[in-house]
C-alpha positions as CSV (number, residue, x, y, z in Angstrom):
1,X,32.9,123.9,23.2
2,X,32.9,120.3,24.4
3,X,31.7,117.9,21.6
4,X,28.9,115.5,22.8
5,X,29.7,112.0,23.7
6,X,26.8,109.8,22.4
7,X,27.3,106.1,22.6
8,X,25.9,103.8,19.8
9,X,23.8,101.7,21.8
10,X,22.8,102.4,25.4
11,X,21.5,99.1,25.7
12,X,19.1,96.7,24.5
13,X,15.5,96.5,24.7
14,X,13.4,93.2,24.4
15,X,10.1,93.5,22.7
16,X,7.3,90.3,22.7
17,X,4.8,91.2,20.0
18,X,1.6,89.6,22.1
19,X,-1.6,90.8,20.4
20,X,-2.6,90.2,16.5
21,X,-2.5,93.5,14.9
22,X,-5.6,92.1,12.5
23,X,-8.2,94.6,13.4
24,X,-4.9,97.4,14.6
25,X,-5.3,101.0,11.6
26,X,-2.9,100.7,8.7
27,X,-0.2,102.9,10.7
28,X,-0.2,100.7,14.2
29,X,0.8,97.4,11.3
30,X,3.2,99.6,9.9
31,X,4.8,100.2,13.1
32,X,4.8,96.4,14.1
33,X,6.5,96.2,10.8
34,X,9.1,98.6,11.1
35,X,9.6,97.1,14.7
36,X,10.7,93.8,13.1
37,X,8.5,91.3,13.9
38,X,7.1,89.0,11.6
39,X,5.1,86.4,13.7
40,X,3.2,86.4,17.3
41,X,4.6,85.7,20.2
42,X,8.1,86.7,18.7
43,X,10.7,88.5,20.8
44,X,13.3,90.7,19.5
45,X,15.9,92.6,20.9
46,X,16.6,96.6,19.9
47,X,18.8,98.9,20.7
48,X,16.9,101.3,23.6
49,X,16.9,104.4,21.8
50,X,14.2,107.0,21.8
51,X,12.6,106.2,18.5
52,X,12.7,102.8,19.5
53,X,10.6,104.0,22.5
54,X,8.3,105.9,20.7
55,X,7.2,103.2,18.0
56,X,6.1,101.0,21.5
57,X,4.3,103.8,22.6
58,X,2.0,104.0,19.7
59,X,1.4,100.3,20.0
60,X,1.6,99.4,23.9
61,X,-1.7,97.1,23.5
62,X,-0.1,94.9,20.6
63,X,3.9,95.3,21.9
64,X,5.2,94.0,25.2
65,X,8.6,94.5,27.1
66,X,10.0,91.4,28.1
67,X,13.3,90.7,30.9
C-alpha cells in the first residue's frame, strides 16, 4: 500500500467580500465570519481547499473571487 501524498496548501485562493450580509440568515454571517473577513470590500487570501470552496458556495451572492 502506497501512503497518500497530500500537500498542505495547493494554493491560494483570494476572496473580495462585496455584498453587506445585513439582511443574509444567521448561518450565511456565520460563514462570512468563519471566512475571515471583518469589513466590506476586504480581500483575503485562503488556502484553496475544499472546505474553503464550500463556505463560497453557500455565499456566492455576498463572496467574490478576485485575481
Amino acid at each position: 500500500m502506497t501512503a497518500k501524498k497530500t500537500s498542505a496548501i495547493s494554493g491560494k485562493v483570494h476572496l473580495k467580500w462585496v455584498r453587506s450580509a445585513i439582511c443574509a440568515p444567521v448561518k450565511q454571517k456565520l460563514v462570512i465570519k468563519g471566512l475571515g473577513f471583518t469589513r466590506l470590500n476586504q480581500v483575503i487570501e485562503r488556502p484553496d481547499t475544499n472546505a474553503i470552496r464550500g463556505m463560497v458556495a453557500k455565499v456566492p451572492h455576498l463572496v467574490e473571487f478576485v485575481e
